[in-house]
N, C-alpha and C positions, 0 to 999 in steps of 0.2 A: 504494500500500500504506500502510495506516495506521499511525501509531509504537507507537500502542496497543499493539497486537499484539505488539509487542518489547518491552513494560516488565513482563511475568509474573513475569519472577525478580525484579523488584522488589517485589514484592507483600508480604515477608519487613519491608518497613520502612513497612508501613501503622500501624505504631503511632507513627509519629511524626506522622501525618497526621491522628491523633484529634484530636478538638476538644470539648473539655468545660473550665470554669471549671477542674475542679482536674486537670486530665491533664497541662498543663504542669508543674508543679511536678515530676511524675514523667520527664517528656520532657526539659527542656531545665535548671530551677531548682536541683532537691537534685542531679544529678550536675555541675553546672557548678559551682554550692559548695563541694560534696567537694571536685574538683579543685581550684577555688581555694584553699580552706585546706590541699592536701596540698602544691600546688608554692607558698604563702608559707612553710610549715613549713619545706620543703627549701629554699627559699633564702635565705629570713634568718634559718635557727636552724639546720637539720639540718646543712649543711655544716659546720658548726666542730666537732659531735660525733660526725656519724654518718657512718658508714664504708658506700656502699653498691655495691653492685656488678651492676650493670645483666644482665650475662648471667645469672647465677643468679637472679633476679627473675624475667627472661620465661622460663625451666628449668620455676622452680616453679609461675610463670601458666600456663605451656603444658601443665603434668602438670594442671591444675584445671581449662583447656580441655577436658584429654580425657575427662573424666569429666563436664564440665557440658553437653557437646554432647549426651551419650546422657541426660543426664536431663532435659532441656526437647524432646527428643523424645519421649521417653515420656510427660513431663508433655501434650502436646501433644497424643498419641493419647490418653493416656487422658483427656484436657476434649474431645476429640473424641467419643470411644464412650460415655461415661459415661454413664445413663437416671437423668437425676432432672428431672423438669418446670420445674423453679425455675430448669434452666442455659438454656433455652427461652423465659423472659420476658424484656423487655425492662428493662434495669438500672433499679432504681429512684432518686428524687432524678434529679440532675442527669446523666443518662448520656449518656456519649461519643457520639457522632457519628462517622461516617464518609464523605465525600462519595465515590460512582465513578462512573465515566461507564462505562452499558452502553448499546450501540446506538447511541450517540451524543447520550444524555441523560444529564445529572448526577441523583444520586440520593441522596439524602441519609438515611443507614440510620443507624436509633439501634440503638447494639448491646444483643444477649441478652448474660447471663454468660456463653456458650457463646464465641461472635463473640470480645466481650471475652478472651479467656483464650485463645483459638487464636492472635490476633492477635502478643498478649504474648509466649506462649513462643514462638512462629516468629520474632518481634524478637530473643528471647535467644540462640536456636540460632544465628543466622546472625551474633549480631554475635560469640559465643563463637568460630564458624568463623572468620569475618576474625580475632579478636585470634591464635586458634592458627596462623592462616596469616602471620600480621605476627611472630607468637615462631620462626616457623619459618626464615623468609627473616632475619630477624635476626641466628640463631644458626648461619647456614652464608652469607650473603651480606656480603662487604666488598668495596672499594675498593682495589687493590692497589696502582694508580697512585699516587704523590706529585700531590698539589694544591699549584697556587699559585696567588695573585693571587684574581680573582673568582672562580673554580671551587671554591677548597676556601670564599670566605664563603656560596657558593652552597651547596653542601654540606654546610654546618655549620646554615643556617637550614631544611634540607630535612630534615636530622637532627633539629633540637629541631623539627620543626614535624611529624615524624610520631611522637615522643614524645610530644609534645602532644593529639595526635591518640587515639596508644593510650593513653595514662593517661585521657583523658578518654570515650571507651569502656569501659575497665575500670569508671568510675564510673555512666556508666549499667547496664552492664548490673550492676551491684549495686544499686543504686535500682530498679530496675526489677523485677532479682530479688525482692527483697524485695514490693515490689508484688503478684508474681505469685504468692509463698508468702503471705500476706496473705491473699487467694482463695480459696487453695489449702485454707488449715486454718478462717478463720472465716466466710467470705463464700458457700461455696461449699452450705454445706451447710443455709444459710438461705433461708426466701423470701423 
């Protein structure tokens, strides 16, 4: 049986598999930045003045999850069903790329604006679901046990390191969002 077969729910993070000169900077560049200047901010300045409080943070992220999951699925149908010709060419200038293997050949698809933009918001939907499901388990899942010794450094680096994780998802899918409103209101409606 091939593994193929089992990577479908994966298909939700083909937009990190684009490859175009400026698709990085949306992929990996301006949400790795944000993050970096939001956690230098918080650790050599915000600590001495700002008072923050992690559970009401992912409270407020998770009530914004639940409203941006239904709107990058609607955004998602409707760049699906939409009838305008222009979302059916192939992107002009320097368009992404997408490589898949069907049948057992690689295939290298330059995407339409259509392609492009289904891609994007099924990226946003799914990574809004994981951050909603990480605000979830968050704010009803601890440790009741006392840590000592290696278990609790263990669990202290498991902690900041799926911190790290979620802030720095929170930062793409705002880069990305933006991206996709971008589209949405000038790109979309152009040849």
């Amino acid at each position: 049986m091939s593994f193929a077969k089992h990577t479908k729910i994966l298909t939700v993070f083909s937009f990190m598999r684009l490859k175009s000169p400026d698709i990085c900077w949306y992929q990996w560049k301006y949400p790795s930045l944000i993050f970096a200047a939001g956690f230098c901010f918080f650790i050599f300045g915000g600590k001495s003045w700002l008072a923050f409080d992690n559970d009401k943070m992912v409270s407020d992220v998770n009530a914004l999850m639940g409203i941006l999951v239904g709107f990058y699925i609607a955004a998602l149908a409707a760049v699906s069903s939409f009838t305008n010709e222009s979302l059916d060419q192939i992107m002009k200038g320097r368009a992404p790329t997408l490589n898949q293997v069907r049948q057992g050949q690689v295939i290298n698809e330059k995407l339409t604006r259509r392609r492009f933009l289904s891609i994007l918001f099924g990226y946003c939907a799914c990574i809004s679901i994981i951050l909603y499901i990480f605000g979830v388990l968050q704010a009803h899942i601890s440790i009741a046990a006392p840590l000592d010794g290696w278990l609790r450094i263990t669990n202290d680096w498991a902690h900041s390191a799926s911190w790290a994780i979620y802030l720095w998802l929170l930062c793409s899918l705002f880069v990305v969002t933006m991206l996709g409103l971008h589209y949405l209101i000038e790109r979309m409606h152009r040849a």
